[in-house]
C-alpha positions as MATLAB code, in Angstrom:
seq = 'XXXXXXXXXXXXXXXXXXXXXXXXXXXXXXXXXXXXXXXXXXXXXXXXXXXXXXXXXXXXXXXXXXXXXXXXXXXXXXXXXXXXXXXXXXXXXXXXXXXXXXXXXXXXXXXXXXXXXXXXXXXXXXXXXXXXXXXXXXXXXXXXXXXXXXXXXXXXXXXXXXXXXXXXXXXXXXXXXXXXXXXXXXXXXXXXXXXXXXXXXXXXXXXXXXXXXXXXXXXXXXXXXXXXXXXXX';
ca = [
     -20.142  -71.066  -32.779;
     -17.197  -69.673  -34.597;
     -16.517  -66.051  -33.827;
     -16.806  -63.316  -35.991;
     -13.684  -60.390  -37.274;
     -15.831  -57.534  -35.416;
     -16.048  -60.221  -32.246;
     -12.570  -60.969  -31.792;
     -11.637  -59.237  -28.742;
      -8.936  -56.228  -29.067;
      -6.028  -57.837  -27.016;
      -6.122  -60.053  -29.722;
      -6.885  -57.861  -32.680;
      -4.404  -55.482  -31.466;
      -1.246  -57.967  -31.620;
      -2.135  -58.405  -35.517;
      -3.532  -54.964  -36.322;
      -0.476  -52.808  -35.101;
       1.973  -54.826  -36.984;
      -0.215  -54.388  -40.167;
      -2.258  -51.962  -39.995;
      -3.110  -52.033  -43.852;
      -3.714  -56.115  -44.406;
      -7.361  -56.706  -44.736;
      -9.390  -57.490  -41.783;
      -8.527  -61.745  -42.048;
      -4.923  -61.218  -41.843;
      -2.957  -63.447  -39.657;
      -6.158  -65.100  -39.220;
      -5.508  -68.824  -37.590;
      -8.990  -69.963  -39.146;
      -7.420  -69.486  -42.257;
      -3.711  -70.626  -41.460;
      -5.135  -73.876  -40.174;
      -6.887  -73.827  -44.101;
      -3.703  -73.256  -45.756;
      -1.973  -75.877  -43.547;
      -4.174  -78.761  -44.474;
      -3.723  -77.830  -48.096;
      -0.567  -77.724  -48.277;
      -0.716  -81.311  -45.864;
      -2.655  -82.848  -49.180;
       0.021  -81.494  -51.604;
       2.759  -83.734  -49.940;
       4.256  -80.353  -48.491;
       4.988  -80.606  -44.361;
       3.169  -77.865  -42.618;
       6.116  -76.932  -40.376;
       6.838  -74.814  -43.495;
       4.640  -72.403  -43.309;
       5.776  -68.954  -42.414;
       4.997  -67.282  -38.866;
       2.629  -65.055  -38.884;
       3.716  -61.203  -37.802;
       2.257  -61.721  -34.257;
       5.332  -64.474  -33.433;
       8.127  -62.063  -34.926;
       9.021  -60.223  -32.298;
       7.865  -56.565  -30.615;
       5.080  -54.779  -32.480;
       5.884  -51.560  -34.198;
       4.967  -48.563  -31.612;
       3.797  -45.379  -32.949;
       5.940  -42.299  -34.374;
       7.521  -40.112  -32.027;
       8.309  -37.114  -32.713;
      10.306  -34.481  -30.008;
      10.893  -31.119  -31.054;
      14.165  -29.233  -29.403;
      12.221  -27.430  -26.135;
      13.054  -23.232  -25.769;
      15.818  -22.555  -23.316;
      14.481  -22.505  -19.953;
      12.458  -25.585  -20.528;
      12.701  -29.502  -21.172;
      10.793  -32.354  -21.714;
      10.551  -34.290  -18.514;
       9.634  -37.764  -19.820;
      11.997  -38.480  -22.552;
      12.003  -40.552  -25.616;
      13.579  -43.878  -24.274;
      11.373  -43.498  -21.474;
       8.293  -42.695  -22.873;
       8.995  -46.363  -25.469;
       9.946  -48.342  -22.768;
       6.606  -47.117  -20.707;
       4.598  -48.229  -24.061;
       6.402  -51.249  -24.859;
       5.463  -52.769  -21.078;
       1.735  -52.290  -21.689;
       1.966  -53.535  -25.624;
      -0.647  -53.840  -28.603;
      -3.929  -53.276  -26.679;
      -2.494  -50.097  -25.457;
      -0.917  -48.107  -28.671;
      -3.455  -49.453  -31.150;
      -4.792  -47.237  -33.305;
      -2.018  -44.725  -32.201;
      -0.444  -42.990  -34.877;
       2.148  -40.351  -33.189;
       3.064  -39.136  -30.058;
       4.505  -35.572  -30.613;
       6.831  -33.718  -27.877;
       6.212  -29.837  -28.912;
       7.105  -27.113  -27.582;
       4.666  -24.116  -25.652;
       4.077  -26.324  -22.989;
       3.180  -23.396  -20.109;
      -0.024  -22.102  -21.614;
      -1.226  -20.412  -18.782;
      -5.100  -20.387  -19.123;
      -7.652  -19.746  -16.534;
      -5.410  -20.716  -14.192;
      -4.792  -24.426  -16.035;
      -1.407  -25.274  -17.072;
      -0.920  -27.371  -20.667;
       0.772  -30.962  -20.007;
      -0.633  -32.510  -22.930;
      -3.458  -33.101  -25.476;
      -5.266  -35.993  -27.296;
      -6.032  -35.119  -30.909;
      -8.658  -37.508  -32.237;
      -7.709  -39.906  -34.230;
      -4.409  -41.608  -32.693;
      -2.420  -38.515  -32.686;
      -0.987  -37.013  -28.784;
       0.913  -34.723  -27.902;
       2.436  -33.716  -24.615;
       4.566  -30.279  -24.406;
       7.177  -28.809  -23.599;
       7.578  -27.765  -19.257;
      10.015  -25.187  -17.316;
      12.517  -26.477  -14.687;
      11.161  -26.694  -11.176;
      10.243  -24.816   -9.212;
       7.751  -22.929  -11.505;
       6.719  -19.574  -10.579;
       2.669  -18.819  -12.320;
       0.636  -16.145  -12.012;
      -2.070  -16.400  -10.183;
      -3.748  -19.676   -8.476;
      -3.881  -22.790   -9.788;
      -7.645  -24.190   -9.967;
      -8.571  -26.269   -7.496;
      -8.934  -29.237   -9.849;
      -5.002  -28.331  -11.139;
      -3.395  -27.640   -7.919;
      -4.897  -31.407   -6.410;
      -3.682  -33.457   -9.733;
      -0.339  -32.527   -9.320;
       0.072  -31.925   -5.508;
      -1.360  -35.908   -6.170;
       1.681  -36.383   -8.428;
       4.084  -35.502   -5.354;
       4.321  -31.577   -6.082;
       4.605  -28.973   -3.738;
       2.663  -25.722   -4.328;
       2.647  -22.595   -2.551;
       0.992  -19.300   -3.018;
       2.625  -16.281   -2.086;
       1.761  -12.054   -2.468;
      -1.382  -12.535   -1.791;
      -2.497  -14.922   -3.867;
      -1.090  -13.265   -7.302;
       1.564  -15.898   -7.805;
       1.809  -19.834   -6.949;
       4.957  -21.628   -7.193;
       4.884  -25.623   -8.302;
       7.980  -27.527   -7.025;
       8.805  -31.033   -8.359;
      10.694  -33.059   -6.245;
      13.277  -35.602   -7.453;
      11.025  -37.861  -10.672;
       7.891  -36.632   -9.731;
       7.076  -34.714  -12.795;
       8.682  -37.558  -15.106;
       6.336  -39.765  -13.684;
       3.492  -37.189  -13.805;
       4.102  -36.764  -17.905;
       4.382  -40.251  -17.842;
       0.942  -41.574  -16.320;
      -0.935  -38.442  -15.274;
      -0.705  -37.099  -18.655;
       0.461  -39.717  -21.532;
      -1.407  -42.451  -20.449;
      -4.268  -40.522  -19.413;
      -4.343  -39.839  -22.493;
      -4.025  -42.875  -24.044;
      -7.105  -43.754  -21.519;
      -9.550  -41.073  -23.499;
      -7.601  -42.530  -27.343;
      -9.257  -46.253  -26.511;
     -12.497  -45.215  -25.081;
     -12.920  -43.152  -28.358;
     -11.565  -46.128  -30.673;
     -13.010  -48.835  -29.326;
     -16.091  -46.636  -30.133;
     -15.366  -46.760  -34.015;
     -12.852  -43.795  -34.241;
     -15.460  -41.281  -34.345;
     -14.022  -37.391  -33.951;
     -17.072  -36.603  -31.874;
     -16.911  -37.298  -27.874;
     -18.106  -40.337  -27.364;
     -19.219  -39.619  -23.866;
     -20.178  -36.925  -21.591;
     -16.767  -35.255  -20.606;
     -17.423  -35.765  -16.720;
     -17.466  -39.508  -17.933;
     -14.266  -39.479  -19.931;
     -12.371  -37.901  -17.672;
     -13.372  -40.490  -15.548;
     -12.235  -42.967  -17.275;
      -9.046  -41.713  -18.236;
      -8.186  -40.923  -14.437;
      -8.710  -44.419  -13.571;
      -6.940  -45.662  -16.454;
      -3.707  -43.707  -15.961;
      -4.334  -45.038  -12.447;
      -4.056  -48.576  -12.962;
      -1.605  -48.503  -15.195;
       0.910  -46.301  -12.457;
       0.367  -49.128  -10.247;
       0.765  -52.191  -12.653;
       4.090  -50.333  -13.827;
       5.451  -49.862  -10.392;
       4.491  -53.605   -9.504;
       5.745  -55.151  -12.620;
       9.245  -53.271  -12.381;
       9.326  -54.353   -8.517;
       8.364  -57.978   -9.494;
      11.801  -57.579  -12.297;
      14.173  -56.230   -9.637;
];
């Protein structure tokens, strides 16, 4: 049984849909390559000829980035080249349907004791903001849920008079590495559960359950990032 456009798996329809992302659905199609091939075999013309598709010409196309110039006092801890290089090792599945990833400033909004890192703006657009240099002096106390995701990430937090402020050191790359996988590919984790759900702007599942899912995504991908640049070296 042949297989269907909305059955072809999206490792596959990834490689062809992020380099053009505005061909019709049978684009790059080998059902229909094969076609053109044997026609062109019957008109005396050899099939080596035919062009490559866009899948054999090199890296795909990643998805706009955009960094705004952080206030003084602050920076952005995962940069550009960093942040490409961290997409291009996970390729097509990963960034399709990604449109930008935006590096704003405003990153310390201090809310209810949870600290901004970044956002996922449904569809394909994320952004991850600005931070201050460590160590970070905040009022108040971190939540519990904050203060163990980044202690996680290799920070050190302390509170101190009484509980009315908490300082957040980052030792050495730690919060590179946090921006990196606790926050942009967590993200990225909650942009393909919602597209491989048919782009909806609704939440496609109960937040306990995204979250979830995200968490274990930005997970995985720390440790196939760490093994793959250890298998390199």
């Amino acid at each position: 049984m042949s297989r269907t456009k909305h059955t072809v798996p999206r490792r596959i329809r990834a490689a062809t849909r992020v380099r053009a992302p505005y061909e019709p659905r049978g684009y790059a199609d080998q059902s229909s390559r094969h076609r053109l091939a044997r026609a062109l075999k019957e008109s005396g013309i050899v099939p080596d000829a035919i062009p490559v598709s866009d899948r054999d010409k090199g890296p795909a196309p990643l998805p706009r980035l955009i960094v705004k110039r952080p206030r003084n006092g602050y920076f952005h801890p995962a940069s550009k080249v960093e942040i490409l290089e961290l997409l291009r090792f996970f390729g097509e599945e990963c960034i399709y349907g990604l449109r930008t990833i935006e590096l704003l400033q405003t990153g310390r909004g201090y809310r209810g004791g949870d600290v901004l890192f970044g956002t996922l703006l449904v569809p394909g657009r994320i952004v991850l903001y600005e931070q201050p240099f460590s160590p970070w002096l905040l009022p108040g106390r971190l939540s519990a849920e904050e203060q163990q995701k980044v202690c996680r990430a290799g920070a050190r937090v302390e509170s101190i008079s009484e509980a009315t402020q908490t300082i957040v050191s980052w030792p050495g790359d730690t919060l590179r590495d946090f921006m990196l996988f606790d926050v942009l590919m967590h993200e990225i984790g909650h942009h393909l559960l919602q597209h491989n759900k048919g782009k909806r702007r609704e939440r496609v599942a109960r937040t306990a359950d995204h979250e979830a899912l995200a968490v274990r995504f930005a997970v995985r991908c720390r440790l196939l990032f760490r093994s793959g640049g250890e298998a390199s070296g």
